[in-house]
N, C-alpha and C positions, 0 to 999 in steps of 0.2 A: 620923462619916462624912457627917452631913449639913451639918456647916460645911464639910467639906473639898468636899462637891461646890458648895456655894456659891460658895467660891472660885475653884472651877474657873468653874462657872458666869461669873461677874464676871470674870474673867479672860479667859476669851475673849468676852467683851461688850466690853470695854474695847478691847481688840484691833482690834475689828470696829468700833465706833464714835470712837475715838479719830484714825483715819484715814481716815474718812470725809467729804470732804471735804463745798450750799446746801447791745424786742423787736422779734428788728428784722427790719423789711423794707424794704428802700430802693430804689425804680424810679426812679431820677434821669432826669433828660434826659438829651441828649446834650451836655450841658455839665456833666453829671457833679454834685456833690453830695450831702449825707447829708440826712435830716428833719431839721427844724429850725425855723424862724421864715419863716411865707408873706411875701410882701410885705405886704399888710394886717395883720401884726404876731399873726395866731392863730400858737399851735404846732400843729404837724406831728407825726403820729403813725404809727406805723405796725403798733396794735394786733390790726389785722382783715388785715393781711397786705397792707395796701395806706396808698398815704398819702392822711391824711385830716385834718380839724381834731381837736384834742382837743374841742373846745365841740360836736363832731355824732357822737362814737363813744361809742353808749348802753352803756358799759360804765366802773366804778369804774377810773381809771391816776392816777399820780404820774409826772411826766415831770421830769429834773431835768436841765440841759442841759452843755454843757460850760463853762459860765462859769460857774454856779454851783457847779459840782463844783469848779474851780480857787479861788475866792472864798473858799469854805467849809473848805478844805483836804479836800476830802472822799475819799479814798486806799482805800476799802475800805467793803466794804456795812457795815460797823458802823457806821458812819460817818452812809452813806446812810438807814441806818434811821429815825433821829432827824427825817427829815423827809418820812418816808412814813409814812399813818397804815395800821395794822394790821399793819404788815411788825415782826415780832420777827427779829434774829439772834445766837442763842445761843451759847456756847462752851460746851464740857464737857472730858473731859480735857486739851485742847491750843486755845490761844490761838489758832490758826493754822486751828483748824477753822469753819468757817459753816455753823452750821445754819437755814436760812430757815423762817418760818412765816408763813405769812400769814392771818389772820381766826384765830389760833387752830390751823388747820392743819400742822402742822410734819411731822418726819422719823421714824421709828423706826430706830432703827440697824438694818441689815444689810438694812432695805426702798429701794428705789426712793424718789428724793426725791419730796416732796409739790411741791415747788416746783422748778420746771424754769429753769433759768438759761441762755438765748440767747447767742451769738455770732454774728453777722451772720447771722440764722437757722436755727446750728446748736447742737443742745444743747451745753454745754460738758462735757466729761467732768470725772469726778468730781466734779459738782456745782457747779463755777463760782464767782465770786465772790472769787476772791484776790487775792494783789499782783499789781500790774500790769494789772490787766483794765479801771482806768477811765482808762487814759492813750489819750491821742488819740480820745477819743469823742467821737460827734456828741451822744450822750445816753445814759441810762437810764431805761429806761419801764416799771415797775412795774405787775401787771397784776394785780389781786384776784378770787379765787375762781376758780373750775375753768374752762380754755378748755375747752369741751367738746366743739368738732372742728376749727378750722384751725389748730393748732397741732403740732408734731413728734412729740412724746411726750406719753402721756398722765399727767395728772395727776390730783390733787383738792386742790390748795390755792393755783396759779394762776403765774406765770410775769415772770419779769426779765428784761429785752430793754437788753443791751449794743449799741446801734449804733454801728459805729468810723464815722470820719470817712474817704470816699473820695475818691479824687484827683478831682482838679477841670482844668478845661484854660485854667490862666494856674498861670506860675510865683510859688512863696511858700515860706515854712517860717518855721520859728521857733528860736530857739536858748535855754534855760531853763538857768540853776545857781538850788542854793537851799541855803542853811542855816540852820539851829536848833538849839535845847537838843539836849542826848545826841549832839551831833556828828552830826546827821542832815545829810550830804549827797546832793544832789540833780543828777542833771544829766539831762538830755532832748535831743532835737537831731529836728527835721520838717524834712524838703523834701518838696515837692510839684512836680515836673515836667512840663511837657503837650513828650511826645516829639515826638508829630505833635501839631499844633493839632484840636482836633474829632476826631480820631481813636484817638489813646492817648494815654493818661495814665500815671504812675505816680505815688505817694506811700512813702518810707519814714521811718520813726521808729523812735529807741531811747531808752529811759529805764532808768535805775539808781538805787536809792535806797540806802543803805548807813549806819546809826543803830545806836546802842550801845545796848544792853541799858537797863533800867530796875530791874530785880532781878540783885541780886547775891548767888554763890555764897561765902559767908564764908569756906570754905576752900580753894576752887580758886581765887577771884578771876573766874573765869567768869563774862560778865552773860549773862541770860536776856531775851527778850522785843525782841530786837534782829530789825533790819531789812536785809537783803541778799538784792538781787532784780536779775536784769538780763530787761527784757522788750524784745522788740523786732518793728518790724511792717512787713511791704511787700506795697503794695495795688498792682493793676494795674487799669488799666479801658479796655476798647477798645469802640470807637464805629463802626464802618466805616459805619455808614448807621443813620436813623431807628430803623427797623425793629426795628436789632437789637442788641444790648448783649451784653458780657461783662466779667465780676468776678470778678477773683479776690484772696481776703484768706491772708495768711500771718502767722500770730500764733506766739511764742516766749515760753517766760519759763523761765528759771530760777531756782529761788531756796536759797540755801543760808544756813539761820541756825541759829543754838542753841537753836531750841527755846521756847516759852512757859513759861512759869512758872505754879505751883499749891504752897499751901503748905496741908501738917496742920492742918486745922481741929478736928476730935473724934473721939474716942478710944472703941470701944466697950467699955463695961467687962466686960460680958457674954462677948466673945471674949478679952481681954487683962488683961484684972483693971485694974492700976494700973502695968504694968510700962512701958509707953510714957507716961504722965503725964508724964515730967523730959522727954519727945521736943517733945510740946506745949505744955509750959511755956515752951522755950525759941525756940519758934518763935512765941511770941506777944510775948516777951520782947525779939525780932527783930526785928516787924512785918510787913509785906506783902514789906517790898520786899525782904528779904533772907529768903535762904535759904539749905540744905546738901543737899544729893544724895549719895546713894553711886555714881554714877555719871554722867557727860555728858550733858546730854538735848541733840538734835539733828533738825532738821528739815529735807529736803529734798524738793524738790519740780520736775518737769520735765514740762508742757504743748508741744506741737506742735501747728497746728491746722492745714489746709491747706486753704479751702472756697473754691467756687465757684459763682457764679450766671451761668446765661444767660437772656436774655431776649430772644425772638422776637413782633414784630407780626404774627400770621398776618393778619389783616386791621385795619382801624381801630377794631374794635371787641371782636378776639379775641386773648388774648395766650398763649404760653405760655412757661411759665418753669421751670426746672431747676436744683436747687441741688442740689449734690454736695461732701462733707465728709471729710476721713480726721484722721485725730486720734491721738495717743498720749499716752499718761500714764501716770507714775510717783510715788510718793510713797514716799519711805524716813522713818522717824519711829524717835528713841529718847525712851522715856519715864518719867520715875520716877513712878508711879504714885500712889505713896503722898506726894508731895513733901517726905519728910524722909528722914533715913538711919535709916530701918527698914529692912534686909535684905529681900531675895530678892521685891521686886515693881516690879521693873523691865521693858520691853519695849525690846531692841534689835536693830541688824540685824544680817545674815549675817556673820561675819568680823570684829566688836568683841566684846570679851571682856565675858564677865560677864552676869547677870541671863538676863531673858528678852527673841529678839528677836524684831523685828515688824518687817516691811517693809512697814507702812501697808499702804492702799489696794492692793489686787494690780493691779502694771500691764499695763495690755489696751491694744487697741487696736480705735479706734470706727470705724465705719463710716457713712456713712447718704448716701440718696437719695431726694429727695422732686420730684415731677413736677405741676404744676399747669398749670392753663386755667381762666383766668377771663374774662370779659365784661360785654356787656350786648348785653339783646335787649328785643324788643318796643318799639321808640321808645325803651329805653333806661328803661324801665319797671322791666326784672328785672336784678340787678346779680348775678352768681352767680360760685362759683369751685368748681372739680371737680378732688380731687387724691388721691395715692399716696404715700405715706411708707415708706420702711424704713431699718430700722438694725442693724447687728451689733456686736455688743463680744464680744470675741475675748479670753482671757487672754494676754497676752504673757508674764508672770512670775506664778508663783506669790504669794498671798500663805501666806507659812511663818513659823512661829512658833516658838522653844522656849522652853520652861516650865523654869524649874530648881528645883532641890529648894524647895519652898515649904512652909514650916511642918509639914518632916518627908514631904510629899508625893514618889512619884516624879516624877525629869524625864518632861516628855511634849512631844514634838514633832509640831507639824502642820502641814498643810500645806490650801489648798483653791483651787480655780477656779469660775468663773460665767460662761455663757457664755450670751449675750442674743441673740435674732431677735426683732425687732419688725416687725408689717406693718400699715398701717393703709390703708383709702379713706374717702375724707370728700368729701360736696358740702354746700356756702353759697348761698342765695341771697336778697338783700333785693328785695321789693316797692313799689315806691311807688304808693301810691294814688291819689295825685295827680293819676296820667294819665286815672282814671277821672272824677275829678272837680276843679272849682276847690274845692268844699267840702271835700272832702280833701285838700287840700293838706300835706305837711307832714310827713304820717303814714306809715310803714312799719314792713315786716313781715319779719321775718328766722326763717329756719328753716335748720336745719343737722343733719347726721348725721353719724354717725361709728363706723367698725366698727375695734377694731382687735385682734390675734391677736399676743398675747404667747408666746413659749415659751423655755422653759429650760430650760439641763442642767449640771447641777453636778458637781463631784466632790472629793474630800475623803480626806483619813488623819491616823491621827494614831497614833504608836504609841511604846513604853517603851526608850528607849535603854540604860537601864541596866538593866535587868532581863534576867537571865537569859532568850536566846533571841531577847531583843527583840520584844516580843508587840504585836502591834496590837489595835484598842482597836475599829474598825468591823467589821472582820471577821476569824474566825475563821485568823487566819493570823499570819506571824512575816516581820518586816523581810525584805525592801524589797516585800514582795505585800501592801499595806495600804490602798491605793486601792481605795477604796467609790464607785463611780459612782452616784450618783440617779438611779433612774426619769425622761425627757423630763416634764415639766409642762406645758399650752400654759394657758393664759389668757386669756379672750375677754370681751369687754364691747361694748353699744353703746352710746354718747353722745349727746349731743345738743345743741343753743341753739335754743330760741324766745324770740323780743325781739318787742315793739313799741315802737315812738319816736313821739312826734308834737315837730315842729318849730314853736314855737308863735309865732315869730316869727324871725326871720333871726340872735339872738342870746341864745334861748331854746331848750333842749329838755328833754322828760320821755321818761323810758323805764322798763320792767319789760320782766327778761331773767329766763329757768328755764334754769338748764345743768345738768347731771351729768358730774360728774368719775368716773376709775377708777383707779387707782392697782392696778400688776400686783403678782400673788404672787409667792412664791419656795421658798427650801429653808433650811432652819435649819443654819447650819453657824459652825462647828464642831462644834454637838453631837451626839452620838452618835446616828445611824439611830433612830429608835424608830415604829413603827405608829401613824399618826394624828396625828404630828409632825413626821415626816423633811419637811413643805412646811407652808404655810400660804397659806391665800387671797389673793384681790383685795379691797379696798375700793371703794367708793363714798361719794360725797355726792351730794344733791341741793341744787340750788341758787337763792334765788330772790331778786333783787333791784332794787329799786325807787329811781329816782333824776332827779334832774334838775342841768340844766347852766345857767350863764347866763352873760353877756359886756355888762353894762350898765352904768350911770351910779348913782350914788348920790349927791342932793345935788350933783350935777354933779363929781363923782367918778368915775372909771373903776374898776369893779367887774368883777373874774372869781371865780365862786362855784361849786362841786356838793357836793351831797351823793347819800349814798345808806344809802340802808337793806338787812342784807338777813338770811337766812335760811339756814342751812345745816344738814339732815340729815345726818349720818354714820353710816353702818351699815359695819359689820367691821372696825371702827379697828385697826390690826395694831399689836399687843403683844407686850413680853417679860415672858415669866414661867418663873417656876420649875417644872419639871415631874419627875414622878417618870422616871426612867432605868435598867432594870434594878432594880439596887442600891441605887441612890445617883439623884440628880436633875441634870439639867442645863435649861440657859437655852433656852426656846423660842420664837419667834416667834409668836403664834395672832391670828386674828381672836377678837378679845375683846368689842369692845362696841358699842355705839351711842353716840353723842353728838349734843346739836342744840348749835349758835353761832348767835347774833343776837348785831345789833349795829349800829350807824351809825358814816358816814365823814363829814366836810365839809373841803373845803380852800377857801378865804378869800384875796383878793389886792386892796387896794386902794391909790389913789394920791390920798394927799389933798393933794398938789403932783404936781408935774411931773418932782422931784427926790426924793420921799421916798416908800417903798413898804411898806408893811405887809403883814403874812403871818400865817396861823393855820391850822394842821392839826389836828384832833382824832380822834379814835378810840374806839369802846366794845366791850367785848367783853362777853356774858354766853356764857361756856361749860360745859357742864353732861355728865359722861357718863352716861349710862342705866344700866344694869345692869351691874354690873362687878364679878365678884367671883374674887378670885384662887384660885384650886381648889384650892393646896396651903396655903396660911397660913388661907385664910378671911377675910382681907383685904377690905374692902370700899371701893371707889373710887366707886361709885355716889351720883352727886349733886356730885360733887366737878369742880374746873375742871381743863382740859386744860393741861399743861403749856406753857410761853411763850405764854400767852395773857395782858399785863397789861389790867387790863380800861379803864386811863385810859391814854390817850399826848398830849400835847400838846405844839402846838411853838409859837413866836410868833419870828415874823421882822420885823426895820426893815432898810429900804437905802437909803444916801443918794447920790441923784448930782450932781456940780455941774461943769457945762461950764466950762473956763476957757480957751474962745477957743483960743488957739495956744498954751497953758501946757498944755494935755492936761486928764484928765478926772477930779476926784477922787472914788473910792467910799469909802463907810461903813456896815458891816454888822455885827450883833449877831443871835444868836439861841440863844433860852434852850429845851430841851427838857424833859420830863419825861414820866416813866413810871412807874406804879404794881406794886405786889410781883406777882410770878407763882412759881409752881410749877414747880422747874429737870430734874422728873424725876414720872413713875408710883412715890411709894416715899413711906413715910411716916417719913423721914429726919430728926432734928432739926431739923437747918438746910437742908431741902428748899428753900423759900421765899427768893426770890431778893428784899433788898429794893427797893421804889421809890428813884427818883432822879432827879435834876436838872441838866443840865451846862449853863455856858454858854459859848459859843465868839464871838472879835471878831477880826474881816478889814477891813485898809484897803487902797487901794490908789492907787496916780499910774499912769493910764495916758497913754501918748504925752506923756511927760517932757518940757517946754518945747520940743512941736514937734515931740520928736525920735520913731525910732523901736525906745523903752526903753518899758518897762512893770515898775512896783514894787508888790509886794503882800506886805502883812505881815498874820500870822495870830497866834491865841493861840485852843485850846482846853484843856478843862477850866478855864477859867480862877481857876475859886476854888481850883483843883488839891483839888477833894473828891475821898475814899477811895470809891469802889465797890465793889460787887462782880458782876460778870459771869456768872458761873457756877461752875463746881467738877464734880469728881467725889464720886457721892453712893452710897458701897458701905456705911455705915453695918449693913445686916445680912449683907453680903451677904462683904465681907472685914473690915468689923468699922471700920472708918476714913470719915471722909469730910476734901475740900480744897475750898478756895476759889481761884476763880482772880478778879483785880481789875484794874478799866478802867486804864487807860492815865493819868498822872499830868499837869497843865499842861505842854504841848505848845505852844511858840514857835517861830518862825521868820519868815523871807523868801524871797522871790524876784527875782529879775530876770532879766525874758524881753527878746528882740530879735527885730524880726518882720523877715522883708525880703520883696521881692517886693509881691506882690498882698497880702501879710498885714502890710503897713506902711501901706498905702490908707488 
């Protein structure tokens, strides 16, 4: 009974986490534009909700622009990670999932992400960060450790800001094919419009990527790991006067593929004896890239986003601004669980035959509206912003499930909903000291608060189809009356940022910033109702970090340098564990434990020509959980590191530029990554331990082709085409199995883009 409720257990873990998918603010003139590059050559950010230098916002960011994104081939945060220090993104059942961590911070299935992913300053539903989301950006601005009040949702482990690029008032676009290894075609197509000059603009883009698998199924011929997505976008921007702006972004993606790949790594002998040995022998026999299923795996995915910003001059020194967001999402997933053909542990969806299915992620539909006023008063002393945030997510489709006979088990079918209101008020405001004196120059002061009022109400069943009467399993009742509502839950926390900065010269600064993160509770589901379990808490961090910035000469060198050091308390880390249920046990959500993280960042940029630029990112993690001991195994975690925390990351970048007059402008770029082993899960699993690794990736490119207006860029990652591993699913006690799933194989191609317009200049 109690391997069966294990199963069950893991089972609906797998469900719940398997389809789970992880900054911007942009006040342009009236000439429209996204953040980016000042005239004086700082980047532009727009971390604090406003744009500002990167070299004077006392807070750890990674900004990577859209040249480098296109350069680097950079198509997806996994991508992006290798060049942002501290950011982990994981896979676990399904290639196609992102799970963000940042400092060690990461996600617990079936909790609120730790890390919050933007779209023109709206959360992205389901977590963010998939195909299509870094086409036509102005950037991505990577954001470590806990916002702890101007930001939308609350967190505890820190926030990714997608900025798209918006329309601008002079006509341009661009027209993009590309191809590579595995038949990866590529097409893209920008126009940018100014309908009236200075008063409306539009911009629209679509891109399609469509690439063949890289694992193949031996007996169907089916590859796995393949790429087909259509995203597409149309931004409006109206100007009628100074004063007052309005934006609005319309974002699409569809994406319809087969599924990621995961093959049988080990076999537990303890649940199976030796009778799957010839299963794993032959899939080692195989190797990574090929596989067997008993069944399709399949992955579909469909985002809507429809956000708007206004922005009013109430006076020249008060502004107020309004962003308004609706959203929809869907994710259907079929998944062979076990990646070989072992029987009866599959998840698919409503209406395909066979196995068990899952219609991923259950699609809702988001809501939110957030209202701000900010300024400056006192001579322009106090720089403050006063604001209101809410959001609702709405189930629009169930997420439903069936289980089918599994190792003698009955079928069991479920089904559940989650139904989110978020409210928050938050005031910021920075001090400068300055005004009081010249000897203070330099120096300020930043304090912020932040209340916000979580609540939620779930509902759930699950009952026995094939059983006599059809018996449901939450409450004392018999099909179709098996819908168990949960008790409302509400959740409340207040936050906070205190920073001081001193400005220690026009291209130096230091700062020490304390934020507290919160991350909301919820309701443990699928498992069964039980006293003490049917929810689980909020978390917190505190947060405490120390750092400086600098934009100077070295040896008569051009030098941009930060580091930062910092600190992170975790109290009520939210965990799954096994808990006893009735009879039998199932998988519960609990605030489990404490944890501290320390740890330092530095990112490095120098130019020892005028043509050749150097690059170095590094990362430390020391993470540690406190007391941690699992109540039913006796299981001790305490002392141990948090998972996707590797404690080395290092990246090293060259780029070379060489003007060639009216011939156009040749690039050259290399950069080598590495990362050290982390722990891919809470479980003390064989092959828990994810190991370190090393890739490196090379991009050339001819832009404005003898004159013309062509642009060539050829790319190669993984280039030694080393074997990895990514992640896997790790059920080793729990269904007796554990998979690995493996990076992406040497990756070639080209492009050639055509600019017209303003974007041939």
């Amino acid at each position: 009974m109690y391997r069966l409720a294990c199963v069950r257990a893991a089972l609906a873990a797998t469900v719940c986490f398997s389809c789970y998918i992880p900054v911007s603010y942009a006040q342009s003139s009236a000439a429209g534009g996204s953040p980016g590059v000042s005239a004086d050559g700082d980047i532009i950010v727009t971390a604090r909700r406003q744009e500002e230098k990167l070299q004077r916002v006392p807070i750890a960011i990674t900004v990577i622009d859209d040249r480098a994104l296109a350069r680097g081939n950079l198509t997806s945060m996994k991508d992006v990670q290798y060049l942002t220090p501290s950011l982990s993104v994981s896979t676990n059942n399904t290639r196609n999932t992102d799970n963000y961590s940042l400092r060690g911070i990461g996600t617990t299935f079936g909790t609120d992400p730790a890390v919050v992913a933007y779209f023109a300053e709206v959360p992205l539903p389901g977590g963010g960060g998939g195909a299509g989301n870094l086409f036509d950006l102005a950037n991505v601005q990577v954001l470590n450790g806990p916002q702890g009040t101007l930001f939308g949702r609350n967190t505890t482990g820190g926030a990714v800001l997608f900025e798209p690029k918006r329309p601008t008032y002079r006509f341009e676009g661009s027209l993009q094919v590309g191809y590579g290894n595995h038949d990866n075609f590529e097409q893209q197509a920008i126009v940018n419009i100014p309908v009236v000059p200075g008063v409306l603009a539009i911009r629209a883009g679509i891109s399609h990527r469509q690439r063949d698998g890289f694992t193949k199924d031996v007996i169907t011929g089916r590859d796995y790991d393949n790429i087909n997505y259509l995203a597409a976008r149309f931004s409006v921007l109206f100007t009628p006067g100074d004063s007052f702006e309005n934006y609005t972004v319309v974002s699409y993606l569809d994406r319809k593929e087969h599924g990621g790949s995961s093959q049988l790594h080990l076999i537990n002998p303890g649940f199976y004896g030796n009778v799957f040995d010839s299963v794993v022998a032959q899939q080692k026999a195989w190797g990574p890239r090929r596989v067997a299923y008993n069944g399709q795996q399949a992955d579909r995915q469909e985002i809507l986003m429809v956000a708007n910003q206004t922005r009013i001059d109430l006076t020249p020194d008060i502004t107020l601004k309004n962003i308004i967001s609706y959203s929809t999402f869907r994710n259907d997933a079929r998944i062979d669980v076990d990646g070989s053909l072992i029987p009866g542990i599959q998840y698919y969806p409503t209406g395909l035959p066979g196995g068990l299915q899952n219609n991923g992620t259950p699609a809702f539909n988001q809501f939110t509206e957030e209202l701000q006023l900010s300024g400056k008063t006192l001579n322009d002393m106090l720089d403050w912003t006063v604001g209101a945030y809410y959001q609702r997510n709405t189930p629009k489709k169930n997420l439903t499930a069936q289980e089918l006979a599994i190792f003698g088990a009955p079928t069991v079918h479920f089904s559940q909903g989650d139904k989110l209101t978020s409210k928050a008020a938050y005031v910021q405001a920075t001090l400068d000291f300055g005004a009081f004196s010249p000897s203070l120059q330099g120096l300020k002061l930043t304090g912020g608060i932040r209340r916000t009022h979580d609540r939620r109400k779930d509902y759930a069943d699950r009952y026995y189809p094939d059983l006599p009467g059809q018996p449901c399993e939450y409450v004392p009742a018999t099909y179709p009356n098996c819908r168990y509502d949960f008790p409302a839950r509400s959740f409340k926390a207040t936050t906070y940022t205190l920073g001081l900065n001193y400005q220690i010269s026009e291209a130096t600064m230091l700062y020490a910033t304390a934020r507290r993160g919160f991350k909301s509770g919820g309701f443990n589901l699928p498992a069964v109702p039980s006293e003490g379990f049917a929810s689980f808490g909020p978390e917190t961090v505190d947060d405490i970090e120390i750092g400086a910035k600098t934009r100077t000469t070295l040896g008569g060198m051009p030098l941009n340098a930060s580091v930062a050091v910092f600190r992170d308390k975790f109290k009520d880390i939210q965990r799954a564990l096994l808990f006893p249920s009735g009879t039998s046990f199932a998988l519960y959500l609990v605030n489990a434990s404490s944890a501290t993280i320390k740890g330092f960042e530095t990112q490095v940029d120098i130019n020892p020509t005028p043509e050749l630029k150097l690059g170095a990112r590094y990362s430390y993690l020391d993470s540690k959980y406190g007391t941690f001991i699992d109540p039913v195994s006796q299981a001790s975690y305490t002392g141990l590191s948090l998972p996707y925390t590797p404690k080395h990351k290092l990246t090293l970048m060259a780029g070379y530029n060489k003007d060639l007059g009216n011939a156009g402008t040749i690039e050259l770029g290399a950069t080598w990554s590495y990362q050290s082993s982390y722990r891919n899960l809470d479980a003390f699993d064989p092959d828990i331990v994810v190991k370190g690794y090393s890739l490196l990736s090379l991009n050339a490119g001819w832009n404005g082709i003898m004159g013309s207006d062509f642009d060539l860029s050829l790319y190669a990652t993984n280039v030694t085409n080393k074997l990895y591993r990514v992640g896997g699913g790790n059920y080793y006690n729990s269904l007796g199995f554990t998979t690995s799933i493996y990076g992406e194989p040497r990756m070639v191609g080209a492009r050639l883009t055509y600019h017209f317009g303003g974007a041939a200049d």
